[in-house]
Structures are given as C-alpha cells and as structure tokens.
PyMOL commands that place a pseudoatom at each C-alpha (Angstrom):
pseudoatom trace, name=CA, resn=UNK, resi=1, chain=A, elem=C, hetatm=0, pos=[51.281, -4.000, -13.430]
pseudoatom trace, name=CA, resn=UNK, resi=2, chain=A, elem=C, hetatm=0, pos=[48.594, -3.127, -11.343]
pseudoatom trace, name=CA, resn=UNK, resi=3, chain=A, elem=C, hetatm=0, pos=[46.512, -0.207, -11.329]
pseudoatom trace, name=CA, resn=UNK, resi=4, chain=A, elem=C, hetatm=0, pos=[46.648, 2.132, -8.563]
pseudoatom trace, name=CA, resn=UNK, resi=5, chain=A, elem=C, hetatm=0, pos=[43.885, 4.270, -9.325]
pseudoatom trace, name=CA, resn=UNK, resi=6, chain=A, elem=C, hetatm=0, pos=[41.410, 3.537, -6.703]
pseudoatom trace, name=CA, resn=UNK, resi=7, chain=A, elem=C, hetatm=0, pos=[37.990, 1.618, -7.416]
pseudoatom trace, name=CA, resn=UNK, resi=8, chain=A, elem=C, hetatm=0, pos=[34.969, 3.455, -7.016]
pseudoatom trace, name=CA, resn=UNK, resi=9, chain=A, elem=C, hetatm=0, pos=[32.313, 2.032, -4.657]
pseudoatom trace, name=CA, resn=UNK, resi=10, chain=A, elem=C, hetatm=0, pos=[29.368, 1.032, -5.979]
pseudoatom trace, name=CA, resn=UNK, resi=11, chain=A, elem=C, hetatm=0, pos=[26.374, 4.004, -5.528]
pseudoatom trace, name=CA, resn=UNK, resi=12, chain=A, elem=C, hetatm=0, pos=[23.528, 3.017, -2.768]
pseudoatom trace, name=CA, resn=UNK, resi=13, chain=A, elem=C, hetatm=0, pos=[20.253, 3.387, -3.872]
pseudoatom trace, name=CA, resn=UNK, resi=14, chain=A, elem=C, hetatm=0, pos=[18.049, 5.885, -2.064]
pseudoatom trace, name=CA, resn=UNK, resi=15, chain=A, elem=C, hetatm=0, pos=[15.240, 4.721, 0.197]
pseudoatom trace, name=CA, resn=UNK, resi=16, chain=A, elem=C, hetatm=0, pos=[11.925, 4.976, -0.680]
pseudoatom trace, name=CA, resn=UNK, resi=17, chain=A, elem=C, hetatm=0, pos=[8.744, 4.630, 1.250]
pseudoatom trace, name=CA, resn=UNK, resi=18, chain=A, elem=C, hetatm=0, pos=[6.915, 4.744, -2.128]
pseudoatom trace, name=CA, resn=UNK, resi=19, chain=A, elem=C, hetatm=0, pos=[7.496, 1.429, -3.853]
pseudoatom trace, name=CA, resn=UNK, resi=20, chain=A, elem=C, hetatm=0, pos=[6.336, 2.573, -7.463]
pseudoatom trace, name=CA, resn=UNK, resi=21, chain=A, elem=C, hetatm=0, pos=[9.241, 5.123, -7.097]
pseudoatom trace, name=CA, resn=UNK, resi=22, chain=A, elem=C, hetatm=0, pos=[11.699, 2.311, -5.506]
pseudoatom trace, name=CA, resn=UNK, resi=23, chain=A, elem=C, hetatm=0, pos=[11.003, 0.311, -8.765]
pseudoatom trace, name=CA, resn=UNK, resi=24, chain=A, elem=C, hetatm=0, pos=[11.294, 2.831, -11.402]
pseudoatom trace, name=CA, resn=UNK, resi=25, chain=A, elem=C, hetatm=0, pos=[14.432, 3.981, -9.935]
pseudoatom trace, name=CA, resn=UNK, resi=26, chain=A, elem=C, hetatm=0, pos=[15.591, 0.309, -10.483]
pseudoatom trace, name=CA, resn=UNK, resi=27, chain=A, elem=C, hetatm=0, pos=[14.342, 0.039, -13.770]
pseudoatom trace, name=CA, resn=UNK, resi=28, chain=A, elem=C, hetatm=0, pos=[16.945, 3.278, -14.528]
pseudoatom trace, name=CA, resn=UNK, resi=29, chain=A, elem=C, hetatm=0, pos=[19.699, 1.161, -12.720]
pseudoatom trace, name=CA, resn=UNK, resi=30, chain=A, elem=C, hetatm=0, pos=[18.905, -1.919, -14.601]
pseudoatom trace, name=CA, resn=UNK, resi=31, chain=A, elem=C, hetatm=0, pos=[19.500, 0.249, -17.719]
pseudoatom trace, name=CA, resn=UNK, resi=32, chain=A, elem=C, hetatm=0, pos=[22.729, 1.703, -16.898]
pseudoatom trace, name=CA, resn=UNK, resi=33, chain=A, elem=C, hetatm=0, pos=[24.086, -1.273, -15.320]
pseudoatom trace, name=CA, resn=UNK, resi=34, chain=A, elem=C, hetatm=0, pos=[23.113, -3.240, -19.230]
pseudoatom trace, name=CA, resn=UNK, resi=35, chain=A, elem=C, hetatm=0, pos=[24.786, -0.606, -20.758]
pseudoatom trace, name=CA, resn=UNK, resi=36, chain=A, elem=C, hetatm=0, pos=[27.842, -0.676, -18.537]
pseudoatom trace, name=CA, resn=UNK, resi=37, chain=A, elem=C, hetatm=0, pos=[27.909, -4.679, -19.070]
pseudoatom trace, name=CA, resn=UNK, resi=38, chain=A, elem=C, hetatm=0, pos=[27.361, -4.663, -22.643]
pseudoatom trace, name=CA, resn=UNK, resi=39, chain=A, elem=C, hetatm=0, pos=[30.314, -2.101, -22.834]
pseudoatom trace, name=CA, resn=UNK, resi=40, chain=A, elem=C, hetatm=0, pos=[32.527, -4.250, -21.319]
pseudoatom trace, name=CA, resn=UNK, resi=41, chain=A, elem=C, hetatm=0, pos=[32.568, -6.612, -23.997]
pseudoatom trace, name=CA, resn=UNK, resi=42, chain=A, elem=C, hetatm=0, pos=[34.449, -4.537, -26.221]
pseudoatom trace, name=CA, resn=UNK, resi=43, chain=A, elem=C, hetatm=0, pos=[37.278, -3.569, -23.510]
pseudoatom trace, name=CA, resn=UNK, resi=44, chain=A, elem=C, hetatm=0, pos=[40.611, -4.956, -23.625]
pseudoatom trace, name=CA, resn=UNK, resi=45, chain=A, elem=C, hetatm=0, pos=[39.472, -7.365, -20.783]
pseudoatom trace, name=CA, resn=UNK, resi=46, chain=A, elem=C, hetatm=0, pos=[37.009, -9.013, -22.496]
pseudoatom trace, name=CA, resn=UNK, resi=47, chain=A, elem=C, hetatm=0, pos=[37.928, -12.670, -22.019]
pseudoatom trace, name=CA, resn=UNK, resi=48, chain=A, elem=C, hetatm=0, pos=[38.400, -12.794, -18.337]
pseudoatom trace, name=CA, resn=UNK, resi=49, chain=A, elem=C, hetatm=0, pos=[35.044, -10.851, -18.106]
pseudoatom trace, name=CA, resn=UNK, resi=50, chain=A, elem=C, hetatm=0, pos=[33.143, -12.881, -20.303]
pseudoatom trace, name=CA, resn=UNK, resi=51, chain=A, elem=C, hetatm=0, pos=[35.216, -16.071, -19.916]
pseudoatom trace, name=CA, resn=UNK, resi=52, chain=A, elem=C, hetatm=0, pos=[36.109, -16.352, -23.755]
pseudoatom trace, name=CA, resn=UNK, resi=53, chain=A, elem=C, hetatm=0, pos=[39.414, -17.265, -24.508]
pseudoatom trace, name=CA, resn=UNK, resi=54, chain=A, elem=C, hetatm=0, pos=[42.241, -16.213, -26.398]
pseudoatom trace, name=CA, resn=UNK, resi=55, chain=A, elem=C, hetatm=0, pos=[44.363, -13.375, -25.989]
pseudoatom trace, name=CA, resn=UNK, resi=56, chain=A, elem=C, hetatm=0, pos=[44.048, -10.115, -29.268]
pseudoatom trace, name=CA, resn=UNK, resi=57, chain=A, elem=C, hetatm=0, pos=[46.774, -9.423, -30.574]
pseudoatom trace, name=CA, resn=UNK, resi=58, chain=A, elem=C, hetatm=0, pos=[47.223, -5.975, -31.662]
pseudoatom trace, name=CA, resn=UNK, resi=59, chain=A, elem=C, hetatm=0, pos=[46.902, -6.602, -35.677]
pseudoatom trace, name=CA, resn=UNK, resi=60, chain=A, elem=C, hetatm=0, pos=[43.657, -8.882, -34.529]
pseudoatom trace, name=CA, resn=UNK, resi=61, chain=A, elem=C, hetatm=0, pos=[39.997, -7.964, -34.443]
pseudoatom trace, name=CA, resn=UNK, resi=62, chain=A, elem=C, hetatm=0, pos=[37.192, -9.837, -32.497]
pseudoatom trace, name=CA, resn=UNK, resi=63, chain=A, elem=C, hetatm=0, pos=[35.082, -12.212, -34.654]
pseudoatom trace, name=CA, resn=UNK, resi=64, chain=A, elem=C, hetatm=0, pos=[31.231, -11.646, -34.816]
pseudoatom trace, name=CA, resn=UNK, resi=65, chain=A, elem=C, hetatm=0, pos=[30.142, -14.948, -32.784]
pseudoatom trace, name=CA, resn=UNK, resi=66, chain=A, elem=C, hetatm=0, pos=[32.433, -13.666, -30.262]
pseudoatom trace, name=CA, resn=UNK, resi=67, chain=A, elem=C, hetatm=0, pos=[31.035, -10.134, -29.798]
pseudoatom trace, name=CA, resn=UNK, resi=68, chain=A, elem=C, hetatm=0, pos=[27.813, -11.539, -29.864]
pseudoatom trace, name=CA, resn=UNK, resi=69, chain=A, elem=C, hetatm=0, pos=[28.647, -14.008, -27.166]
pseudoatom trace, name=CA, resn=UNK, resi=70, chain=A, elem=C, hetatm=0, pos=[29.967, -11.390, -25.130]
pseudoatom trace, name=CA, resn=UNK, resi=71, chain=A, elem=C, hetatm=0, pos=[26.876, -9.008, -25.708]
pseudoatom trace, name=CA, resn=UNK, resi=72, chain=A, elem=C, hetatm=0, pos=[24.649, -12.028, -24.822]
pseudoatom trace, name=CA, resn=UNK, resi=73, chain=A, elem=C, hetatm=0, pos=[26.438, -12.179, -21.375]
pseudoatom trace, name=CA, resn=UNK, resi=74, chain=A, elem=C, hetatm=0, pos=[26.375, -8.897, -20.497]
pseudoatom trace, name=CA, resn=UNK, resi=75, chain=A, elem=C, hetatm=0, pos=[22.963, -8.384, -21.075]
pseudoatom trace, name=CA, resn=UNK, resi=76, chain=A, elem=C, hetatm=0, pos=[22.517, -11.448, -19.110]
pseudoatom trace, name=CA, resn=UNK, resi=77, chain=A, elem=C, hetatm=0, pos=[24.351, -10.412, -16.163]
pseudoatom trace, name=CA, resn=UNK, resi=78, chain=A, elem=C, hetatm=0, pos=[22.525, -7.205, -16.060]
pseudoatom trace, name=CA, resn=UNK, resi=79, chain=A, elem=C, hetatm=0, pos=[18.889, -9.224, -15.867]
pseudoatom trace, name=CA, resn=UNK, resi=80, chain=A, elem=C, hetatm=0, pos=[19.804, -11.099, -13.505]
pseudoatom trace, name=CA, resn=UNK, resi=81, chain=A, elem=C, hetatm=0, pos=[21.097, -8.641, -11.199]
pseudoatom trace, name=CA, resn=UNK, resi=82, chain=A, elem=C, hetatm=0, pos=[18.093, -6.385, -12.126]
pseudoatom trace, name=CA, resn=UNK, resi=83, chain=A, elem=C, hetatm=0, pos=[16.093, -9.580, -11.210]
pseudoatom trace, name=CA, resn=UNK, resi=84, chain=A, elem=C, hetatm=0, pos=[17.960, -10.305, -7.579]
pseudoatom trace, name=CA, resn=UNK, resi=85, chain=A, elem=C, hetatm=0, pos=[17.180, -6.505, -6.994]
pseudoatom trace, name=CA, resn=UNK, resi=86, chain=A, elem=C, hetatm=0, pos=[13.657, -6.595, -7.717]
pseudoatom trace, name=CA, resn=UNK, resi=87, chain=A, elem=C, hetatm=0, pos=[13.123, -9.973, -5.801]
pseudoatom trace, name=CA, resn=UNK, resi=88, chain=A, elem=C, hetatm=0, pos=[14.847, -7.537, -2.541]
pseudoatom trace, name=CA, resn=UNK, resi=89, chain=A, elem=C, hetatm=0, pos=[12.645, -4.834, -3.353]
pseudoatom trace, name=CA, resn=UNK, resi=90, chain=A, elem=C, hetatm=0, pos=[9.376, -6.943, -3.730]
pseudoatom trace, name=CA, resn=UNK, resi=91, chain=A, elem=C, hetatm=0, pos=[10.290, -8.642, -0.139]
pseudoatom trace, name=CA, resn=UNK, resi=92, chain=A, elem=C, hetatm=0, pos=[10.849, -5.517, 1.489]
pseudoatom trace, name=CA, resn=UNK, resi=93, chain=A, elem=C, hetatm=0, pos=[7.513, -4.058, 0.029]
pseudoatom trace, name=CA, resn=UNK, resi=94, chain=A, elem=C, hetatm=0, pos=[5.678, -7.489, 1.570]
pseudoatom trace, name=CA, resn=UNK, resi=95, chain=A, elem=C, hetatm=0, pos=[7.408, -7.090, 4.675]
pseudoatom trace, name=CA, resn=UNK, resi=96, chain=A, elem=C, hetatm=0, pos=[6.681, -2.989, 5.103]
pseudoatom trace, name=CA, resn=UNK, resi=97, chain=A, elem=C, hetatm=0, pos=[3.246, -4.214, 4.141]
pseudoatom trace, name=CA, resn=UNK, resi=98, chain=A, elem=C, hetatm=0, pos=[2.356, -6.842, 6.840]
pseudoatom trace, name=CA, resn=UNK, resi=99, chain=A, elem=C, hetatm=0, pos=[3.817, -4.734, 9.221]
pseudoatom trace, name=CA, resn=UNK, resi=100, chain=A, elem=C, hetatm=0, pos=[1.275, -1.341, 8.595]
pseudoatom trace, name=CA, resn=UNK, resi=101, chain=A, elem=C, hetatm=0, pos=[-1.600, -3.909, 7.893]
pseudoatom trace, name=CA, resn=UNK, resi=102, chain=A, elem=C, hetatm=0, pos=[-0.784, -5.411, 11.853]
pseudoatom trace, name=CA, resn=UNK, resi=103, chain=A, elem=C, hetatm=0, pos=[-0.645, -2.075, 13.087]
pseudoatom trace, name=CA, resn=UNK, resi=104, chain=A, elem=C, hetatm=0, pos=[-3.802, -1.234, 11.020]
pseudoatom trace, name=CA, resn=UNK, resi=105, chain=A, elem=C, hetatm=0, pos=[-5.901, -4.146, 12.703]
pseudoatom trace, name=CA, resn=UNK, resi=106, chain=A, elem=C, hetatm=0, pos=[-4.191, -3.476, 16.102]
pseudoatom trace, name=CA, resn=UNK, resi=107, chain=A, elem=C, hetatm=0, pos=[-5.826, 0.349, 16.094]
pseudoatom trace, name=CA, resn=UNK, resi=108, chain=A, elem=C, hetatm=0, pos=[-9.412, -1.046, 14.486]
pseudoatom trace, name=CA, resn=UNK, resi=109, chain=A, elem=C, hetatm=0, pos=[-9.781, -3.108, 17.469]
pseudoatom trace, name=CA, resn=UNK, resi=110, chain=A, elem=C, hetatm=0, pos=[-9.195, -1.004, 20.147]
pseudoatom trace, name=CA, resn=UNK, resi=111, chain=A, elem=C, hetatm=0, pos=[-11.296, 1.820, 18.299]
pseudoatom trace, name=CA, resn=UNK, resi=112, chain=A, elem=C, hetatm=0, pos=[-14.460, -0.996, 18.118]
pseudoatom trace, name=CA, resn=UNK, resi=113, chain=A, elem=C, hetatm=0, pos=[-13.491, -2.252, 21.898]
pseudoatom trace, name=CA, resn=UNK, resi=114, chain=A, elem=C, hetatm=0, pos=[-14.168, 1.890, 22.736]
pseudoatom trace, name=CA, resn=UNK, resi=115, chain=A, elem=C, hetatm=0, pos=[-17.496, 2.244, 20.138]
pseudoatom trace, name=CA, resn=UNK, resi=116, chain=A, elem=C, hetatm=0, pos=[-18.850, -1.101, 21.879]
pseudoatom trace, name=CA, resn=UNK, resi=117, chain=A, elem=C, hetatm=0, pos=[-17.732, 0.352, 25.394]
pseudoatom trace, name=CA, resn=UNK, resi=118, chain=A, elem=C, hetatm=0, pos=[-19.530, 3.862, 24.643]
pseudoatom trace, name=CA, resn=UNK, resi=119, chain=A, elem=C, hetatm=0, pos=[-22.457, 2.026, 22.938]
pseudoatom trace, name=CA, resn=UNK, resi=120, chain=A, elem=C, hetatm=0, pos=[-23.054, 0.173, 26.985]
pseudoatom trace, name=CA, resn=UNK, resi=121, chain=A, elem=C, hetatm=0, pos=[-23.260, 3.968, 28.016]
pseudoatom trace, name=CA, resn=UNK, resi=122, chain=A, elem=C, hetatm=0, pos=[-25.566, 4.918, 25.699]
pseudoatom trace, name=CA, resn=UNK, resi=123, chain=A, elem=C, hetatm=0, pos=[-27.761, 1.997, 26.787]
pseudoatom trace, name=CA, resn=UNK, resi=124, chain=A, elem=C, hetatm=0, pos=[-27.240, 2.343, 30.636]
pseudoatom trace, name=CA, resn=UNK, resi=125, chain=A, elem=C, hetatm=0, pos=[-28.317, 6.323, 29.910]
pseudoatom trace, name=CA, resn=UNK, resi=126, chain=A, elem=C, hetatm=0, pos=[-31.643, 4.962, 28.253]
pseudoatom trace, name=CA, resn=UNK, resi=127, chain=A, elem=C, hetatm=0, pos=[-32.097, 3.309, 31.240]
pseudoatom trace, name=CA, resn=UNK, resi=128, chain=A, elem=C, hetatm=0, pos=[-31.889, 6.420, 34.015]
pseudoatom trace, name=CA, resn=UNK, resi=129, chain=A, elem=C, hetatm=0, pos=[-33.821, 8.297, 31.384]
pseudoatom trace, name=CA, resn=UNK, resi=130, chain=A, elem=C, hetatm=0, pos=[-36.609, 5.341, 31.653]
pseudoatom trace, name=CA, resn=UNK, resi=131, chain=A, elem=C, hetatm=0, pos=[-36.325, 5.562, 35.382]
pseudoatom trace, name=CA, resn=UNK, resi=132, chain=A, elem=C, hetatm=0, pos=[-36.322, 9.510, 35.544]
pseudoatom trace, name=CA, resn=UNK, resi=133, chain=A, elem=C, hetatm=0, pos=[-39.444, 9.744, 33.880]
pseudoatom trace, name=CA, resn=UNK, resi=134, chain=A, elem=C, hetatm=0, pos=[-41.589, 6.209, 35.130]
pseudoatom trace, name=CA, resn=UNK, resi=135, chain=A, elem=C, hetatm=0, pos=[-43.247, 8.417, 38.008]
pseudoatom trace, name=CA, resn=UNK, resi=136, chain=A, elem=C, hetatm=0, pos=[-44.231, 11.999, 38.676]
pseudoatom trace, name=CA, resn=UNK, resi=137, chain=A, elem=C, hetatm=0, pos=[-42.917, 13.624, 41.571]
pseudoatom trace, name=CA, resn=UNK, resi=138, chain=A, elem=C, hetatm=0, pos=[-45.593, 13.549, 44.272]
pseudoatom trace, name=CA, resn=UNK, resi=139, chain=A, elem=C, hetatm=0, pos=[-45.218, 17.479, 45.282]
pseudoatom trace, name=CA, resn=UNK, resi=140, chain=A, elem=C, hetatm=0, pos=[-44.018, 18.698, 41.080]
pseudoatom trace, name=CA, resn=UNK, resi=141, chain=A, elem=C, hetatm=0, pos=[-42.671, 22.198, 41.000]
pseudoatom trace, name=CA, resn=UNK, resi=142, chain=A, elem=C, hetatm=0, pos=[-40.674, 24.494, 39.220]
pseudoatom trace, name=CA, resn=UNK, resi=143, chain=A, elem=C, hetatm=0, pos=[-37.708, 22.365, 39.770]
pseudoatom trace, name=CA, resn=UNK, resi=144, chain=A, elem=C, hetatm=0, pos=[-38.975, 19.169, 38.246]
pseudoatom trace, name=CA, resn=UNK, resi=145, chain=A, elem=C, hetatm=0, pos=[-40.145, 21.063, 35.030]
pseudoatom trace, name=CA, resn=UNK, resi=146, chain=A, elem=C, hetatm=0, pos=[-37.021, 22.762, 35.163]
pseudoatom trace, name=CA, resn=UNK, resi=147, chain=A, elem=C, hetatm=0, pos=[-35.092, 19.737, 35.014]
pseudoatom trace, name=CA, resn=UNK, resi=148, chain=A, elem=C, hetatm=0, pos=[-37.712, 17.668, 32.474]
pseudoatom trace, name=CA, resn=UNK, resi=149, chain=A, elem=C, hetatm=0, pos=[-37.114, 20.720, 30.252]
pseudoatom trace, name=CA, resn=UNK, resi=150, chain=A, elem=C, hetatm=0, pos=[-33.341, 20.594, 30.125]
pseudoatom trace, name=CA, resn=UNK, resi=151, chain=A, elem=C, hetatm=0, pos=[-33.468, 16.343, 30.304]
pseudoatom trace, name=CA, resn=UNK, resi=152, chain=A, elem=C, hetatm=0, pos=[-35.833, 16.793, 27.071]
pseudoatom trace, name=CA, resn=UNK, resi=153, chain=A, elem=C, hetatm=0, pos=[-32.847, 19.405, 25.250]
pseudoatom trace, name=CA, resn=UNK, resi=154, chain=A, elem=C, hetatm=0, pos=[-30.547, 16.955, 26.233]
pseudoatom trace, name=CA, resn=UNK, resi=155, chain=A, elem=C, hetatm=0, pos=[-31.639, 14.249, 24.612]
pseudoatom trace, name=CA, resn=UNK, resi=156, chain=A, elem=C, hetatm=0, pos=[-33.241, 16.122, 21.943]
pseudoatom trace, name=CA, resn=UNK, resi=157, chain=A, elem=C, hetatm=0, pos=[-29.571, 17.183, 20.946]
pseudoatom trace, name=CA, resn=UNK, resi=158, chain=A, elem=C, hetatm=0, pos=[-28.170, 13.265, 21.202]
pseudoatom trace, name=CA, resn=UNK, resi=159, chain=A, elem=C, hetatm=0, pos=[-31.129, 12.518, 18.993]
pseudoatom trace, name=CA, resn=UNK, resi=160, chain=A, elem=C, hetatm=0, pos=[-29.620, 14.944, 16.203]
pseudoatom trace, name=CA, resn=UNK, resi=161, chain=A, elem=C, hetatm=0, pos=[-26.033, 13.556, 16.596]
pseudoatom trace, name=CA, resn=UNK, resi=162, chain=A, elem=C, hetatm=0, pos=[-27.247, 10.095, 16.766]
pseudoatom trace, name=CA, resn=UNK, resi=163, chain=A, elem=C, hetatm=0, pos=[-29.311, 10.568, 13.264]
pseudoatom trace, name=CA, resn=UNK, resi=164, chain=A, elem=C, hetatm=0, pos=[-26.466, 11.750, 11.735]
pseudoatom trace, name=CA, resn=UNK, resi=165, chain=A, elem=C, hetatm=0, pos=[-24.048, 9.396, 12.730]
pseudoatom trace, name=CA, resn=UNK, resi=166, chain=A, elem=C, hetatm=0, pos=[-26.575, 6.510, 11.470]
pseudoatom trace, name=CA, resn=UNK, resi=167, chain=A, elem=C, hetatm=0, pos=[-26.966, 8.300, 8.274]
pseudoatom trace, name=CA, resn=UNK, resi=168, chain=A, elem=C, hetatm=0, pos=[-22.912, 8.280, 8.071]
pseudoatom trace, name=CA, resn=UNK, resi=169, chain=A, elem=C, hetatm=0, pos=[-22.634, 5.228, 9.176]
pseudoatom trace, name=CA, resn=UNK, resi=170, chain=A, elem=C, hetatm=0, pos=[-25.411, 3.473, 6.485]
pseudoatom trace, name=CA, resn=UNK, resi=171, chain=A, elem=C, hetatm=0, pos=[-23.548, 5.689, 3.791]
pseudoatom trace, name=CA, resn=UNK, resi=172, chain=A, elem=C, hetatm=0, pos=[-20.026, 4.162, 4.954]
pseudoatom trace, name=CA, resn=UNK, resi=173, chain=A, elem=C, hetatm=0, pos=[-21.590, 0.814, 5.345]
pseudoatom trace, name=CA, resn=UNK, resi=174, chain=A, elem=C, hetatm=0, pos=[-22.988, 0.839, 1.522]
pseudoatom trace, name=CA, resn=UNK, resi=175, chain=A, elem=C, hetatm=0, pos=[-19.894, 2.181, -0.144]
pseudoatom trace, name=CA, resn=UNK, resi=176, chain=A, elem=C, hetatm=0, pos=[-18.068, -1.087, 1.534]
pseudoatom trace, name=CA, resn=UNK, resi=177, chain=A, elem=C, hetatm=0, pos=[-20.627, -3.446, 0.167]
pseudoatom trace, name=CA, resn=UNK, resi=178, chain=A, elem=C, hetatm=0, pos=[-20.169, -1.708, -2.904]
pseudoatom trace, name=CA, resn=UNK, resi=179, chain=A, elem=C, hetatm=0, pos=[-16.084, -2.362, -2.911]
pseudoatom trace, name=CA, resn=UNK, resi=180, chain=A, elem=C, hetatm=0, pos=[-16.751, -5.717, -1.940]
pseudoatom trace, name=CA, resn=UNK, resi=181, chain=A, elem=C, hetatm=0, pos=[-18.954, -6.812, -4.621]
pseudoatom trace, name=CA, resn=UNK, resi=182, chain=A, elem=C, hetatm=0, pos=[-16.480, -4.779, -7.207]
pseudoatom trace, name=CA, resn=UNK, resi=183, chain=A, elem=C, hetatm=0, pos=[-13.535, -6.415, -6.324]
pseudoatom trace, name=CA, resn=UNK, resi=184, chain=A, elem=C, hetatm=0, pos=[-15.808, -9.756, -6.246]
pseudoatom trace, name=CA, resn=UNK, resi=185, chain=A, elem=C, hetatm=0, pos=[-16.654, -9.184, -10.057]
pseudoatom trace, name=CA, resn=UNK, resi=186, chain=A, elem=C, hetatm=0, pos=[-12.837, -8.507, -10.784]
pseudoatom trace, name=CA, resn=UNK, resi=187, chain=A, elem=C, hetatm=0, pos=[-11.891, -11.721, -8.869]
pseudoatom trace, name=CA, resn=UNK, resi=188, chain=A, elem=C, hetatm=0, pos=[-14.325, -13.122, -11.490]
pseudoatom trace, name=CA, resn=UNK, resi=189, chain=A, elem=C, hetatm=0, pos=[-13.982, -11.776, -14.777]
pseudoatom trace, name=CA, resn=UNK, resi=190, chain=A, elem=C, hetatm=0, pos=[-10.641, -9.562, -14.381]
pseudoatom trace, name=CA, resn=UNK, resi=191, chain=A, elem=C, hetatm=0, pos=[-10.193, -6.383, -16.988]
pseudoatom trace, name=CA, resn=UNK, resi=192, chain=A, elem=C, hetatm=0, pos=[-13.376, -7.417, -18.565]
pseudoatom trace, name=CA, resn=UNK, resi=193, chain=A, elem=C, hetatm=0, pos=[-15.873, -6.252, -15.972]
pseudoatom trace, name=CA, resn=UNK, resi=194, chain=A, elem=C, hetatm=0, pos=[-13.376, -3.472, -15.054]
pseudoatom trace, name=CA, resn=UNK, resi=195, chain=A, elem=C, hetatm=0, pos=[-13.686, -2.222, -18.469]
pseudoatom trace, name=CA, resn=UNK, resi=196, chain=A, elem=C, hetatm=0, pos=[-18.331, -2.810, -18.601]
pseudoatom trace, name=CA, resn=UNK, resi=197, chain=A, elem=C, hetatm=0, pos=[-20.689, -0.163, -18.142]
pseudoatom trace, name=CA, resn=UNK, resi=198, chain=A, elem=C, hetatm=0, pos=[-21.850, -2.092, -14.417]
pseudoatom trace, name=CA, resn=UNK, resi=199, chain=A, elem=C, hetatm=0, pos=[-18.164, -1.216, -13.405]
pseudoatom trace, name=CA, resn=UNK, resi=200, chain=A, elem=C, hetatm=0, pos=[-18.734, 2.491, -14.364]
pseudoatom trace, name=CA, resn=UNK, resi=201, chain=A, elem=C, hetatm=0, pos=[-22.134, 2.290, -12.138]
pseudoatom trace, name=CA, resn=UNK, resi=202, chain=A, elem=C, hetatm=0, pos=[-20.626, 0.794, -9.231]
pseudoatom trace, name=CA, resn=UNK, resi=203, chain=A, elem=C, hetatm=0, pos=[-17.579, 3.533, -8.643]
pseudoatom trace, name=CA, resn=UNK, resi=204, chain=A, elem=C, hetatm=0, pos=[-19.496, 6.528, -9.658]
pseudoatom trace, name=CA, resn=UNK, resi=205, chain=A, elem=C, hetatm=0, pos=[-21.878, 6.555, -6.832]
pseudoatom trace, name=CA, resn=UNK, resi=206, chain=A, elem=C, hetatm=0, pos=[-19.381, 5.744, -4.301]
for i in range(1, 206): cmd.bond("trace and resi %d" % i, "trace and resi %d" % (i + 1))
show_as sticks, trace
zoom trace
C-alpha cells in the first residue's frame, strides 16, 4: 500500500556571490547526500534502489558482495551528483566572471577616453599660457602684474598636483610591471618560484 506521508522537497541551496563559500557549502552537501545514499543500501528497498535482485525474506540476511555492491553505488551516485553540481557551480562562476570583467573594461575605457580628453586641456592651457606671456603689454601696470602674479600661483599650484600625480602614477606603473613579471615567472616555473627568495623580493616592495 502506498504511503501517504508526504515527500519532502528537496532543500535549495543558498546563493552566494562568494564562490569559495558556494563550493564549501557543496562539499557539506556532497557529504550528507553520500551518507544519505550509502544508508539506503541497508533499507528494506534496497534492490529497486540499487537494482540488485532478489527479494529478503525475513529469516534472511544480505550477503557481503551484496552490501558492498550497494555501498559502491551509493557512493557513486553521490559523486556524481556532487560532480553535476560542481560543473553548475563552476559555469555560473565563469559566467558571473565574464560579465564583471566586460563591465570592468567598459568603465576603463571611458575613464582613459576622459584622462586623454583632460590631457588636450592641459595642452591647449600650455598654449594660452605661451601666448599670455610671448609679449609685454605696451603701457604695463598694476593690472598686468596683478594678473602675472596670480597666472604664476596658478600654475605654480598645477605644478604641485601634476608632480604628485606623476610620482603616483610611476609608483602605480612599477607595481604593474612588477605583477606582470611575477605572474610571468609562475607561468614558468609554477610553486617553485612562488616558493624562492626572488618571489619574496618581488611582493614585498609592492
């Protein structure tokens, strides 16, 4: 007779943006879902779950090969839903990742189409500072020395920022050479130059 006790729906996995948490949560699931299979083996329903036939008799016990069998397939079962899972999760992860890495570029180019555009202005500037100071005034007064004065704080100030930024920007531009040529070396020679003295050199000044 059937059972009317109602089956319980199987639990959904929470979503993570974090896929190192996404797979260790699996890797709990995988073991609870290897336990629950290998359990099953030694229920009453053990042929039509493992496909072994024969029906037990009540004075009858289960031979070894067959509990073995059955143990075999319900680890089995467990792996290779484990391994569907973790195929999901790993396309999912690819997936998230192409589309943050298209956004990514996106962004970087508009930020270098506004550096390049501001760079233009920095050069037509130079050029009505060339052409403010090619001649002298042919009456010079107060106002012209006035206005020399606060074009030379001007671009005394632009000076500062512009120093700085260089000096940011050659720091920035060494630490990515620096990546580059360590992830070179691990292309190369893999743990072995991750684990050498030049490795510690490279990452510890920047």
């Amino acid at each position: 007779m059937a059972s009317n006790t109602p089956h319980k729906s199987r639990r959904q996995g929470p979503v993570h943006d974090n896929f190192l948490e996404a797979l260790r949560d699996l890797g709990k699931d995988f073991a609870s879902d290897a336990t629950t299979q290998v359990k099953q083996a030694f229920s009453a329903d053990l042929p039509q779950s493992f496909g072994l036939s024969g029906t037990l008799n009540p004075n009858e016990s289960l031979s070894l090969s067959q509990i073995e069998q059955a143990e075999n397939r319900g680890k089995q079962q467990a792996e290779a839903a484990f391994t569907r899972q973790l195929e999901g999760l790993r396309q999912q992860q690819e997936t998230y990742s192409r589309q943050k890495q298209a956004e990514i570029r996106q962004q970087i180019q508009l930020l270098k189409q506004e550096i390049l555009a501001f760079a233009k202005t920095a050069g037509d500037f130079a050029s009505e500072v060339q052409k403010a100071t090619s001649q002298m005034p042919s009456s010079p007064g107060v106002y012209h020395k006035n206005f020399y004065i606060h074009l030379k704080s001007v671009i005394s100030g632009l000076r500062q920022k512009v120093e700085s930024s260089r000096q940011w920007l050659a720091a920035a531009n060494t630490r990515a050479s620096k990546r580059g040529y360590y992830w070179g070396q691990v292309g190369k020679s893999g743990a072995k130059y991750m684990l050498s003295s030049e490795r510690y050199m490279v990452t510890s000044t920047g």
